[in-house]
C-alpha positions in Angstrom: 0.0 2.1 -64.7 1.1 0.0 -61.4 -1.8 -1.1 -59.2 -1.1 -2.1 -56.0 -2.7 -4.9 -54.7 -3.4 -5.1 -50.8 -2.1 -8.5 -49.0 -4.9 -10.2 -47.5 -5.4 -10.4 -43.6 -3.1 -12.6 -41.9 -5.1 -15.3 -40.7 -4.9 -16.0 -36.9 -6.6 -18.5 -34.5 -6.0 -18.5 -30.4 -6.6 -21.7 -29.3 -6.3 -22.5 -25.7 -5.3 -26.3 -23.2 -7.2 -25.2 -20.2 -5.7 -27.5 -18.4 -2.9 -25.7 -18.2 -3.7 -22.4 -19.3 -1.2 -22.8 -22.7 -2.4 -21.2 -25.5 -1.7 -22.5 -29.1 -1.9 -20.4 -32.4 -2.3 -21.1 -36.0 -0.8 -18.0 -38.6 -2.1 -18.6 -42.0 -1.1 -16.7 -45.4 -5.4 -16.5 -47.0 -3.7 -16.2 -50.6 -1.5 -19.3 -50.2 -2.6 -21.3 -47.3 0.7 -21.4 -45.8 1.0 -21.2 -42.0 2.9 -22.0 -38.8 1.8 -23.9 -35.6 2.9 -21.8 -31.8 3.7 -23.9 -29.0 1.6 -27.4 -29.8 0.5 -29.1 -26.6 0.7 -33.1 -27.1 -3.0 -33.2 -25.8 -4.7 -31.2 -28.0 -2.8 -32.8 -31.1 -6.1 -34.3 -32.9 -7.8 -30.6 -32.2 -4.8 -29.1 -34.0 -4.6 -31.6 -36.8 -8.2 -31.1 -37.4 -8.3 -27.5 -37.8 -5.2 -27.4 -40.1 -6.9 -29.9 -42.5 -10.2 -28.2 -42.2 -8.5 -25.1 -43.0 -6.7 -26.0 -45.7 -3.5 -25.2 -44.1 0.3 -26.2 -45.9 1.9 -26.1 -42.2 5.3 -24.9 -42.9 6.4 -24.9 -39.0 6.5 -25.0 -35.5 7.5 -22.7 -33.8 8.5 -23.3 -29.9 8.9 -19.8 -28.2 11.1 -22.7 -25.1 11.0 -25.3 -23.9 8.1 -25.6 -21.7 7.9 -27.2 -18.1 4.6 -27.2 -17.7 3.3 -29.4 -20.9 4.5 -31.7 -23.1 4.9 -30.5 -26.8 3.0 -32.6 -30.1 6.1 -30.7 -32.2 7.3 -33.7 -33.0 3.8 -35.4 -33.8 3.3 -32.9 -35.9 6.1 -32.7 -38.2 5.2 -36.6 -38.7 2.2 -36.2 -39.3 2.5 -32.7 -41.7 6.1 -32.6 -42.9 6.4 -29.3 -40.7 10.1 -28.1 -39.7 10.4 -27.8 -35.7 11.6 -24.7 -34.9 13.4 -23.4 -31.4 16.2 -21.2 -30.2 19.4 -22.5 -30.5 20.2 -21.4 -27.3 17.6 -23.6 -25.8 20.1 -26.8 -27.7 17.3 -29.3 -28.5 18.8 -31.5 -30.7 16.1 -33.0 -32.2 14.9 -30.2 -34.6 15.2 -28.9 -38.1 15.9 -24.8 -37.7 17.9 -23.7 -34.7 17.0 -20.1 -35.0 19.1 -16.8 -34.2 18.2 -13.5 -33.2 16.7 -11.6 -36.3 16.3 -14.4 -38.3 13.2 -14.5 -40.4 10.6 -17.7 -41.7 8.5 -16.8 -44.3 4.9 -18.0 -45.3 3.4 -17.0 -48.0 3.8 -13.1 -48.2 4.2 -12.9 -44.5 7.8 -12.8 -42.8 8.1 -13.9 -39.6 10.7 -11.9 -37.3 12.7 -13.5 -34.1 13.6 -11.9 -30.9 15.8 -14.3 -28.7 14.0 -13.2 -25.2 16.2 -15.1 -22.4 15.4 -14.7 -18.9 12.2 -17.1 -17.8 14.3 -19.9 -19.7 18.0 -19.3 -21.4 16.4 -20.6 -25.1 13.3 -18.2 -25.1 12.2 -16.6 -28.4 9.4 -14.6 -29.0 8.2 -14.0 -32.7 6.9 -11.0 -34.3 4.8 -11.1 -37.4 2.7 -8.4 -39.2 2.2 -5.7 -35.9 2.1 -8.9 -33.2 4.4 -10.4 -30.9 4.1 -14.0 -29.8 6.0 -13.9 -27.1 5.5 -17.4 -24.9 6.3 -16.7 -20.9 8.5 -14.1 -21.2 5.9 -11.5 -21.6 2.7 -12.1 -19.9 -0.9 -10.5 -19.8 0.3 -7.6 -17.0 2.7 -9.8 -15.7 6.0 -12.2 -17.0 7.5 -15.3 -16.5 9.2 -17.0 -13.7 12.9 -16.7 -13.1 13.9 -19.8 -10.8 14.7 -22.7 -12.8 16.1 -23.5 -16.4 18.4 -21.0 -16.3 15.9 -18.2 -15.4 17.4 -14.4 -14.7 15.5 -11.7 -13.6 18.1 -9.6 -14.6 18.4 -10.9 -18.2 14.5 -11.0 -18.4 14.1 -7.3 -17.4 16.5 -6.6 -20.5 15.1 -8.9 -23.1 11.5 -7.1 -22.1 12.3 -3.4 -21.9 14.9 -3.6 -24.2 13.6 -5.6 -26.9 10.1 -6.0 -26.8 8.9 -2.7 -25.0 11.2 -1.0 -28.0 8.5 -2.4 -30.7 5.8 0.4 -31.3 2.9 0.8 -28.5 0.2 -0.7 -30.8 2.0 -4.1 -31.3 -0.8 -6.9 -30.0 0.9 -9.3 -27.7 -0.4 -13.2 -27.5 1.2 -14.7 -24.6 1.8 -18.2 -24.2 -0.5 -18.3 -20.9 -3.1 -16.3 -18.9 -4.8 -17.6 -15.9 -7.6 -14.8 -16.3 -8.9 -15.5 -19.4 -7.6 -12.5 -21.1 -6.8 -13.4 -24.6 -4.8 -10.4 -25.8 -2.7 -6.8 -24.8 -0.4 -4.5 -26.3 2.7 -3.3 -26.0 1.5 0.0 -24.8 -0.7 -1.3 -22.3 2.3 -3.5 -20.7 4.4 -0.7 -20.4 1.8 1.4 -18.5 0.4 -1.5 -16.5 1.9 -4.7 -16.1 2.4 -5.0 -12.4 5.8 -6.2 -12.2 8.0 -3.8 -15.1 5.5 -1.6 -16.3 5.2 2.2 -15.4 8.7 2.3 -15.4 10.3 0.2 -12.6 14.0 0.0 -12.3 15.6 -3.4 -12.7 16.5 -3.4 -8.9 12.8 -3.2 -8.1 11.8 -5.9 -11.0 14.6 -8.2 -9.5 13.3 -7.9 -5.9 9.6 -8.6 -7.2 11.0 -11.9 -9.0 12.9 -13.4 -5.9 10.1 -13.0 -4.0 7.4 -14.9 -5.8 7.8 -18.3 -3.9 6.1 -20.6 -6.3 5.6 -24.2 -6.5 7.4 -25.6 -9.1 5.0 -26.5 -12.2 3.6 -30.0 -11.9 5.0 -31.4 -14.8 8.3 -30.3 -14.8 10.1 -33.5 -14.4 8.1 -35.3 -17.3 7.8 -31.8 -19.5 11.2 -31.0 -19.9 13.1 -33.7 -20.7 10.1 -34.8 -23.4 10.4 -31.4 -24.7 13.9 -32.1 -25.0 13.1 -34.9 -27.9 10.5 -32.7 -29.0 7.8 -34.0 -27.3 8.3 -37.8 -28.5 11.8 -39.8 -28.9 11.5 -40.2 -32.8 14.2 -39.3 -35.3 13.2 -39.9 -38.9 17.0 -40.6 -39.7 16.4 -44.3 -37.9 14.0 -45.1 -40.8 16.3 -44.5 -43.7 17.4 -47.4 -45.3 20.6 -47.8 -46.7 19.8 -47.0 -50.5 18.1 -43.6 -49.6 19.3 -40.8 -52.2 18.1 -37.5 -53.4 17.6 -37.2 -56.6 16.6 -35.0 -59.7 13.3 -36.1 -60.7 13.2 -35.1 -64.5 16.0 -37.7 -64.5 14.5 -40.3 -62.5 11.5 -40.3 -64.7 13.3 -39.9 -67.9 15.5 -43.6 -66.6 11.6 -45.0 -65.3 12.2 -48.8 -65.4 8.9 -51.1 -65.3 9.5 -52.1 -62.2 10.0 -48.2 -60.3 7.1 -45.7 -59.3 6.7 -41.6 -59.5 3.9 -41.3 -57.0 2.2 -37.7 -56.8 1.4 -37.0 -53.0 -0.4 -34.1 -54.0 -4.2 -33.9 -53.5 -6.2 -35.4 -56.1 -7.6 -32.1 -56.9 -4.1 -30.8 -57.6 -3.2 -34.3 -59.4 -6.3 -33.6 -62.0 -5.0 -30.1 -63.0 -1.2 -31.5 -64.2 0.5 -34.0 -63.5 3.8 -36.0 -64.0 3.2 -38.3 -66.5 2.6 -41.8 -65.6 2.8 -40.8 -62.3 0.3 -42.4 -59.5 -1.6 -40.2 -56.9 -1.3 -41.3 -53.8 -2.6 -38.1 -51.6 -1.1 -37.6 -48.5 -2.7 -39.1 -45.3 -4.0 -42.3 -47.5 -0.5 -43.8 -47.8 -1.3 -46.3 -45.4 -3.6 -48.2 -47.9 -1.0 -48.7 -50.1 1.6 -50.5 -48.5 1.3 -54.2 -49.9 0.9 -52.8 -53.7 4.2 -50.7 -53.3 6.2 -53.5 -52.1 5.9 -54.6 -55.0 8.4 -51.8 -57.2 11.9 -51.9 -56.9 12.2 -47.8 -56.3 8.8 -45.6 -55.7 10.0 -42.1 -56.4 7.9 -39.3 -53.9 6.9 -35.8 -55.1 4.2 -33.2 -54.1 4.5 -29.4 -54.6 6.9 -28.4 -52.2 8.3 -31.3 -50.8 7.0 -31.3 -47.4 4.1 -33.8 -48.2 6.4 -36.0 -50.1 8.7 -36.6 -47.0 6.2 -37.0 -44.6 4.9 -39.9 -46.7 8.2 -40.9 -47.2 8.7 -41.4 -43.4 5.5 -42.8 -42.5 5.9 -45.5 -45.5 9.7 -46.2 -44.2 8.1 -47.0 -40.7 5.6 -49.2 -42.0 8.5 -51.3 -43.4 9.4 -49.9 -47.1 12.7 -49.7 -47.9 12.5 -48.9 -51.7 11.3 -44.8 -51.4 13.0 -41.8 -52.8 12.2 -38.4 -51.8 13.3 -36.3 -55.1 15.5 -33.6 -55.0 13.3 -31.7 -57.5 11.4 -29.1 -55.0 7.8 -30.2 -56.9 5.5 -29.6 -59.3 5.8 -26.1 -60.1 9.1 -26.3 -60.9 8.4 -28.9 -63.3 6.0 -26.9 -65.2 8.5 -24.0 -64.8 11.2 -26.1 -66.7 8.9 -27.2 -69.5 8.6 -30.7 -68.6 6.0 -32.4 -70.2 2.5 -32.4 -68.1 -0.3 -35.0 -68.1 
């Protein structure tokens, strides 16, 4: 007999800068805590952190629907501080990112999979996501309204495609989280834009959405001239590559421990929770986040090897200890502790 077992809820939080009316969202898998960051703002970084450890949360990434003029991004404060991948269009050509995405690729976390849509038209790099019957969309689909068209390469004409072409061709129910609204309004659908959104919906011709668009006369946002060019450098001007030192290798962990000298390290970034319930043996836990304290006493080892369970944890510590002046740190090569138990490596 097959029984079917039902995925749990994805897990979603709307969180909002009211300063500028952006509006940030957490996706979490419940079953395996994994989960993605939407459109960061550098201001509301500690509010962000905060709720991902509280929650539990393995970020995996961050997902940038463009790159924004009117706010500053905390992407790459995040992937610092988390070990998340930055995430953007390749046609918006930041360099300083980890996945330059393509139309219909997918991200997965946990048993979610998370869909792109390149949207072009308020900026030439827009991407809106799709994920589980909802579309996160940034500017280029607003709450009964869309983004402007007049500056980084905006076109109303290649906006009105990428909305009723693409996103108004995903079924009516499909929830739509936009990346602003000056209302309040937290949420529509697809159905409801087509029907009422004031500049495309009920059917307007592109001539009639193109006329709307040239006609807005807008101030330009206030932050544009600061915003775009830090967004360019993902929000700060740090590349991790700066802090590797010479001797940096990947390397197969079974073989690494198997070669341990007395003067080398396996450190376990894992929690200690996870440390208690199998470990590498002789391995030292060193969770993530409390690296800091042990600076002076890894000096001391000619080569600290880094592992956690997926490897995200493992290089975030192994940047953070690299910038507080280590030059002895390997990040392994083995992807973490489950594959060790999976190969039938001894456990402690």
């Amino acid at each position: 007999m097959v029984i079917n077992v039902a995925r749990p809820e994805l897990l979603v939080r709307q969180l909002i800068d009211r300063d500028t009316w952006t509006y940030t969202y957490l996706l979490v898998d419940p079953r395996t805590q994994q989960g993605v960051l939407i459109d960061p703002v550098r201001e509301q970084l500690e509010r962000d952190l905060s709720l991902i450890k509280e929650l539990g949360v393995e970020l995996h990434y961050v997902l940038e629907t463009h790159v924004h003029a009117d706010h500053i991004t905390s992407a790459g404060m995040i992937r610092q501080q988390t070990g998340a991948k930055i995430v953007y269009s390749k046609a918006a050509e930041v360099q300083a990112i980890d996945i330059a995405i393509n139309d219909g690729d997918k991200l997965e976390i946990g048993a979610y999979s998370i869909t792109a849509l390149m949207t072009p038209g308020h900026t030439n790099g827009c991407v809106s996501y799709v994920v589980d019957g909802m579309l996160f969309c940034g500017d280029a689909l607003l709450i009964h309204g869309c983004g402007r068209t007049d500056f980084q390469q905006g076109s109303a004409e290649v906006l009105y495609d990428s909305i009723t072409q693409k996103l108004f061709s995903l079924p009516d129910e499909t929830l739509v989280y936009p990346g602003h609204d000056y209302a309040g309004r937290t949420s529509s659908t697809i159905a409801e834009e087509k029907r009422w959104n004031r500049r495309l919906g009920g059917g307007k011709s592109k001539a009639e959405f193109v006329k709307i668009m040239h006609n807005l006369n807008l101030d330009l946002p206030k932050k544009i001239n600061e915003a775009v060019p830090a967004n360019m450098e993902t929000g700060i001007s740090f590349d991790p590559k700066r802090y590797l030192h010479e001797e940096f290798s990947m390397v197969d962990l079974h073989q690494a421990w198997q070669a341990l000298g007395q003067d080398e390290l396996v450190i376990d970034t894992r929690s200690a929770a996870e440390f208690s319930g199998g470990h590498v043996p002789r391995a030292k836990n060193i969770p993530f986040g409390d690296e800091g304290n042990y600076v002076a006493e890894l000096k001391n080892y000619k080569r600290v090897y880094l592992y956690c369970r997926s490897g995200r944890r493992a290089q975030t510590v192994f940047t953070n200890l690299s910038i507080m002046g280590l030059n002895n740190l390997v990040c392994v090569g083995h992807s973490g502790m489950p594959e060790w138990i999976s190969a039938d490596y001894p456990v402690e």
